[in-house]
Each structure stands twice: as structure tokens, then as C-alpha cells.
C-alpha positions in Angstrom: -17.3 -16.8 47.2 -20.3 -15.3 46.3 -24.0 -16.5 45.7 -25.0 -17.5 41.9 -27.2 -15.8 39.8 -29.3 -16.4 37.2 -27.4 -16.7 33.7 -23.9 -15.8 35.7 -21.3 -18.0 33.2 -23.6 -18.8 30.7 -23.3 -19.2 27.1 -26.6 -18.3 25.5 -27.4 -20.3 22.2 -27.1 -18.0 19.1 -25.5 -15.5 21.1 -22.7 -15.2 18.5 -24.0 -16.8 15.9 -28.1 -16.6 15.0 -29.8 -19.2 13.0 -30.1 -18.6 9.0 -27.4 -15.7 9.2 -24.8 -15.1 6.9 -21.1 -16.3 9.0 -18.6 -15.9 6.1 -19.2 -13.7 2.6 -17.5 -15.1 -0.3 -13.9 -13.9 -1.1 -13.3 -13.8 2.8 -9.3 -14.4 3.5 -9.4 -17.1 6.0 -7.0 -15.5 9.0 -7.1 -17.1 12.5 -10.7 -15.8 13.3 -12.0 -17.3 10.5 -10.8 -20.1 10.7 -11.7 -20.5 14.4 -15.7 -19.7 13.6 -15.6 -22.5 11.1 -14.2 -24.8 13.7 -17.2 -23.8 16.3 -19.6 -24.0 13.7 -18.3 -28.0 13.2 -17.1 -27.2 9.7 -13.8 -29.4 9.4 -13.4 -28.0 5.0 -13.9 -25.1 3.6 -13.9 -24.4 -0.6 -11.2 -22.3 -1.2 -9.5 -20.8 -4.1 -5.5 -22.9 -3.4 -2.8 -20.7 -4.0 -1.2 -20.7 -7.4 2.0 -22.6 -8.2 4.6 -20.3 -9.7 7.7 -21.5 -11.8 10.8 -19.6 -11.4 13.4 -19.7 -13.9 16.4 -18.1 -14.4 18.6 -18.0 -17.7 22.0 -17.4 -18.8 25.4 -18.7 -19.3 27.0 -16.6 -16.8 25.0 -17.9 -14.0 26.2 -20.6 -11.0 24.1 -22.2 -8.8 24.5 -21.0 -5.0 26.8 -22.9 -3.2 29.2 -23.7 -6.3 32.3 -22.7 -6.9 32.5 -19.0 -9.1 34.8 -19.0 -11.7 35.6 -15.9 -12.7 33.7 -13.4 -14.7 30.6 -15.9 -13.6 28.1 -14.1 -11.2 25.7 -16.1 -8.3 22.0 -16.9 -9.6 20.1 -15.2 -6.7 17.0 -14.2 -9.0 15.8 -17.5 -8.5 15.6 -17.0 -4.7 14.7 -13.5 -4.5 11.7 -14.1 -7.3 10.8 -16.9 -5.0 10.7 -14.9 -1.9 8.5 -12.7 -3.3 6.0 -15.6 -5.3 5.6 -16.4 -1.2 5.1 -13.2 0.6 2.0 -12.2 -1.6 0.9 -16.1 -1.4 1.7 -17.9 -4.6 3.6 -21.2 -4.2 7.0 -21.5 -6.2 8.8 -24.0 -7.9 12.2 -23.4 -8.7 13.4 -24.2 -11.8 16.8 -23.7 -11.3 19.3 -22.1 -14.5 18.5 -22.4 -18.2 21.8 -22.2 -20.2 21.7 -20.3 -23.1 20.9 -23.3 -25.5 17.6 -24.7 -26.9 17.9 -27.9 -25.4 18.1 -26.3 -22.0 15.8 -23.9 -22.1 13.4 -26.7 -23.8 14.4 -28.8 -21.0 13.8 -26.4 -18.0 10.5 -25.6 -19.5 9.0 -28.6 -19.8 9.7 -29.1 -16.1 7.4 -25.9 -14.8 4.3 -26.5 -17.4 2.5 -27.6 -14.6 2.3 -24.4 -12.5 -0.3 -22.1 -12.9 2.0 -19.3 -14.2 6.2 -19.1 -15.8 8.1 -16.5 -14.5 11.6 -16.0 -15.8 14.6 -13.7 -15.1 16.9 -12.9 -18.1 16.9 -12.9 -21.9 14.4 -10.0 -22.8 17.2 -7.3 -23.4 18.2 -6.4 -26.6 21.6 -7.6 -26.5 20.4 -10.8 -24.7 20.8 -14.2 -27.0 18.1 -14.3 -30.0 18.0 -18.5 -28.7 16.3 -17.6 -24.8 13.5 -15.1 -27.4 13.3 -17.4 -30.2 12.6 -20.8 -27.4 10.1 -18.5 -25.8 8.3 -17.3 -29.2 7.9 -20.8 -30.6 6.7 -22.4 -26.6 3.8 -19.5 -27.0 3.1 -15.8 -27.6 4.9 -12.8 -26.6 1.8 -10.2 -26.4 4.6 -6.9 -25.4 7.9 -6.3 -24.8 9.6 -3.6 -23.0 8.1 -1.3 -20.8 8.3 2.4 -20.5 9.9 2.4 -17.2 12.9 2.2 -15.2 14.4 -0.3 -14.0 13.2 -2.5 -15.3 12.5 -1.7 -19.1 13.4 -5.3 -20.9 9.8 -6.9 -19.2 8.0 -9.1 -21.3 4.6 -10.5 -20.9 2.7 -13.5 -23.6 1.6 -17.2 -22.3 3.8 -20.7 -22.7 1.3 -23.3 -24.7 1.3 -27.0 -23.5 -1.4 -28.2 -25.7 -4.7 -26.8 -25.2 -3.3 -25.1 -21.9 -1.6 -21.7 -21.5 0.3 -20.4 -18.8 0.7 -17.3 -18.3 4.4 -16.1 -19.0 6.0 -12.9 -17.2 9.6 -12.5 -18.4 11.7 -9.9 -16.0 14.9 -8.5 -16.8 17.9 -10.0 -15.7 19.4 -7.2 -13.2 18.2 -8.2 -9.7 17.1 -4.6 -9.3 15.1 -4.7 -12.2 13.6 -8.2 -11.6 12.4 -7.6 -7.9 10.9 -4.3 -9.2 9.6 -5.5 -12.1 7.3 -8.2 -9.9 6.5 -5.9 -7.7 4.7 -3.9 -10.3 3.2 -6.8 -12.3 3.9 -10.1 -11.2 2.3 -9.2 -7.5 -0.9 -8.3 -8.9 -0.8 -11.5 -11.1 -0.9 -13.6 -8.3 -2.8 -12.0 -6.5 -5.7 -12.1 -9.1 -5.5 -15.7 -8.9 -6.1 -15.9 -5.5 -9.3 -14.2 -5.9 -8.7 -10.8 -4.3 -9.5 -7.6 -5.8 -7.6 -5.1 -4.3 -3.9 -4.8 -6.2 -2.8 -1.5 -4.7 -0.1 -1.0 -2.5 0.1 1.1 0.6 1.3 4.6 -0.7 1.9 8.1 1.1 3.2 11.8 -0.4 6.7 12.0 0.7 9.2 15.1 0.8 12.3 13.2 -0.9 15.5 14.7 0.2 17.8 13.9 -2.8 17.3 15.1 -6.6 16.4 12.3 -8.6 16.9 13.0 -12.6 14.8 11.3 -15.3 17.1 11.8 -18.4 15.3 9.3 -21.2 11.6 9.8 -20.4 10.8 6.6 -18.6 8.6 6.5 -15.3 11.4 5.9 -12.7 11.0 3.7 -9.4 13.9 5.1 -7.0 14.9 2.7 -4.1 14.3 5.3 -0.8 14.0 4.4 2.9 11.1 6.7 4.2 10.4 8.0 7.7 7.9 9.8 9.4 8.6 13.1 11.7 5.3 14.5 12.8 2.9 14.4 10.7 5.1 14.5 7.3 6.8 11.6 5.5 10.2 11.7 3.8 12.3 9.7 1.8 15.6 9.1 1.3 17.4 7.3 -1.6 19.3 4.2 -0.3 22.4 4.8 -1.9 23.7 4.3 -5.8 20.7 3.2 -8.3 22.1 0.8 -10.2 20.0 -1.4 -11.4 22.4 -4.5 -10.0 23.1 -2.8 -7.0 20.7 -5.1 -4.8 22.0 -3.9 -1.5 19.6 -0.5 -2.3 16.1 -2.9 -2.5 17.1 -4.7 1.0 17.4 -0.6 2.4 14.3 0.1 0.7 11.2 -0.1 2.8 9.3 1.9 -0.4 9.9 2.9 -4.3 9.2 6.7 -5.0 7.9 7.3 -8.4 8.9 9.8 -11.2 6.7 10.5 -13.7 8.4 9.6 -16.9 6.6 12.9 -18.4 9.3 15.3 -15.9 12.7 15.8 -15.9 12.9 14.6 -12.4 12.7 15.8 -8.9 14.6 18.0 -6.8 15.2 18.1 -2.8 12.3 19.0 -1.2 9.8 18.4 -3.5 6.8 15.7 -3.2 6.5 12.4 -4.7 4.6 9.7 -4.2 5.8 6.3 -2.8 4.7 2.9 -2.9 6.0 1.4 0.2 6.7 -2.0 0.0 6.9 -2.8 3.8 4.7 -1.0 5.9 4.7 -0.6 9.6 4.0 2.8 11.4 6.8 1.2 13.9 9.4 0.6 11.6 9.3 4.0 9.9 8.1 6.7 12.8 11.5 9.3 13.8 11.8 11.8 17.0 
């Protein structure tokens, strides 16, 4: 109810977008935005890197498929799932393998079926007292480059590639303890997959914590301690979430971050600062009155 004036609800040409400019640099993620400027510019495809297609496979005799019945001294395989959860939440695509029995014509068998992912991941059978048939399959199917890792959980880690011809797939083999798997991934497998989609930046969000609990490092190895951190004022601190047992998986779904121990100290006392790598991040979810 008002006169009109000149330009009133008018889009100008080029007003968001200038001729010969640069819209999108290469390496851009492609969120919402994105995605919407492409569509205004008429652009129905864009050349992307795809995401990569992990196989996950878990190994052992004592394992049973979820939803089966557990005889005893049998345990659930959930390393498949939480491995999988994981391949997805930093953008990798998985493909579960389901269990490899200790036996070479199981392990051959489960194998062949997840050559055609981009990289192997398995859970299980790089201890030292694990079956010499899970090493000796995975030795003759490739190259083991290292095994073990000076840290805790997760020390029996192995790393090498699975040949399939001229092609090979990078191999990451976590320990079996669920623990020690989903740290393990965190710490290697994350960046891994990461790299493949073309981004650059592996680090997680960290902050300098006051931990509240003594933590002891008794065989040198750089220790990654489940804690639940808050924030009172302007200082973080962090709790352990319980026992830290490396199949006590209850503490990883309290954790919202893993505080690490040099392995060069003896460990940390109450009150003391440590760093931690917080594996979910929200100022909401962690500020305390």
C-alpha cells in the first residue's frame, strides 16, 4: 500500500554471481549451499571425488552373528557394526563382510568378497596369541608393512595392502577388543579415509583439560583414556568414564573425547593437564553451571 520505486524487488543480474568469477575452488565439500549455487547456476553434475567403499571384516571362532543364538563361552560380533558406524560418520561407504572363521578357506573366502572396495579393514587376528592361519592368510593375500603399535589400547594394529592382481588395497588390521578397534580407527583408519576423499585436514578438535582421576602408564605405551569432558567457565575437565578395559565398550559410548598420555611419563595425576582429542564436539553438549 505504498507507491513503487525504482529497483524496489528487483534482482540485479550478477548481483551474486559476476561474470568470469571463480563460484566454487577445487576441494570444496559440497554442503547445502553448494549445492544450491550449482543449481542457480543450471549445473545439474558436478566432478566429485565418490566416497570410498570400505570392507569390514571381522575374524574369529568365538564370534556369532547378531541375532543368533550364543552358546556359551561365544561372544556377539559387534566390531563389524561399530567399524561400520564409524567407515560412515567420517564418509566412507561400508561393506560388511560379515565373520571369517579361523580357517583358510574362510578367510580366503571372506576376502575375495571385499576385493572390490577401495580399502580392507579387519578386526581380530593381529595379537600374539591370535591363530598363525588369520597372519599367515593375510601375509600370502599381500604385505604386512608394521605390526604393533606403541600405544594403548590398541597395540596388536597392523597395517600392509591385500593384492588382487595388479591392484592393492590398502589393509588396516585392528585389534580384536572393541575398545581397541574403535580407538584404533579413530587414530588411523579416520584419516585414511579421509585422504581418499580428498580433504587435507586429519586433526581432530582437541582442548587442554584438567583430568580429575590419576591415570598410570605402567609399560611405556602412549595411552588413550576414555573421559567425558565438560566445561565450567572458561576451563575444561575430564573425567574417566569408568573401568578401562580394553572390552569394556560401555566406557567409548560415555566418551565424548580420549585424553592422551604420553607414553614417555609415568602417567598423570588429579589435577594435572592433558590434552584431549574429543571425538564429539558440541559446545552444548559439554558446557556445566
Amino acid at each position: 500500500l505504498r507507491q513503487v520505486g525504482e529497483g524496489l524487488n528487483v534482482r540485479c543480474k550478477g548481483e551474486d554471481i559476476a561474470g568470469d568469477s571463480l563460484i566454487l575452488r577445487k576441494e570444496t565439500v559440497l554442503h547445502p549451499s553448494e549445492i544450491g549455487i550449482l543449481a542457480s547456476l543450471g549445473h545439474s553434475t558436478a566432478l566429485v571425488i565418490r566416497r570410498p567403499v570400505v570392507s569390514v571384516l571381522a575374524t574369529g571362532d568365538e564370534l556369532v552373528e547378531v541375532g543368533q543364538p550364543l552358546p556359551l563361552g561365544k561372544i556377539y560380533n559387534s566390531n563389524s557394526y561399530s567399524i561400520a558406524s564409524q567407515v560412515l560418520r567420517y564418509g566412507g561407504l561400508p561393506k560388511i563382510l560379515g565373520i571369517g572363521h579361523d580357517s583358510v578357506s574362510s578367510l580366503n573366502e571372506k576376502l575375495d568378497e571385499g576385493l572390490d572396495a577401495d580399502m580392507l579393514i579387519t578386526s581380530g587376528g593381529v595379537s600374539l596369541g591370535d591363530y598363525d592361519v588369520v597372519k599367515n592368510v593375510l601375509a600370502e593375500r599381500g604385505e604386512i608393512a608394521l605390526w604393533t603399535v606403541c600405544m594403548k589400547p590398541g597395540k596388536p594394529s597392523a597395517f600392509g595392502v591385500i593384492k588382487d592382481g595388479k591392484k592393492k588395497i590398502p589393509h588396516l588390521g585392528l585389534p580384536g577388543n572393541p575398545v581397541s578397534s574403535m580407538v584404533t580407527f579413530e587414530q588411523f583408519a579416520r584419516p585414511a579415509i579421509l585422504k581418499m576423499l580428498g580433504k587435507k585436514d586429519f586433526v581432530k578438535p582437541w582442548v587442554q583439560a584438567i583430568i580429575k582421576d590419576d591415570v598410570r602408564n605402567t609399560d611405556g605405551r602412549r595411552i588413550f583414556a576414555r573421559v567425558i569432558v565438560v566445561k565450567r567457565g572458561e576451563r575444561y575437565y575430564a573425567h574417566l568414564t569408568g573401568p578401562q578395559g580394553s572390552g569394556i565398550l560401555t566406557s567409548m559410548a560415555r566418551a565424548n573425547g580420549l585424553a592422551v598420555i604420553p607414553e614417555n611419563t609415568k602417567g598423570v595425576k588429579a589435577g594435572d593437564i592433558v590434552k584431549v582429542q574429543m571425538l564429539n564436539w558440541s559446545e552444548n553438549l559439554i558446557l556445566e553451571d
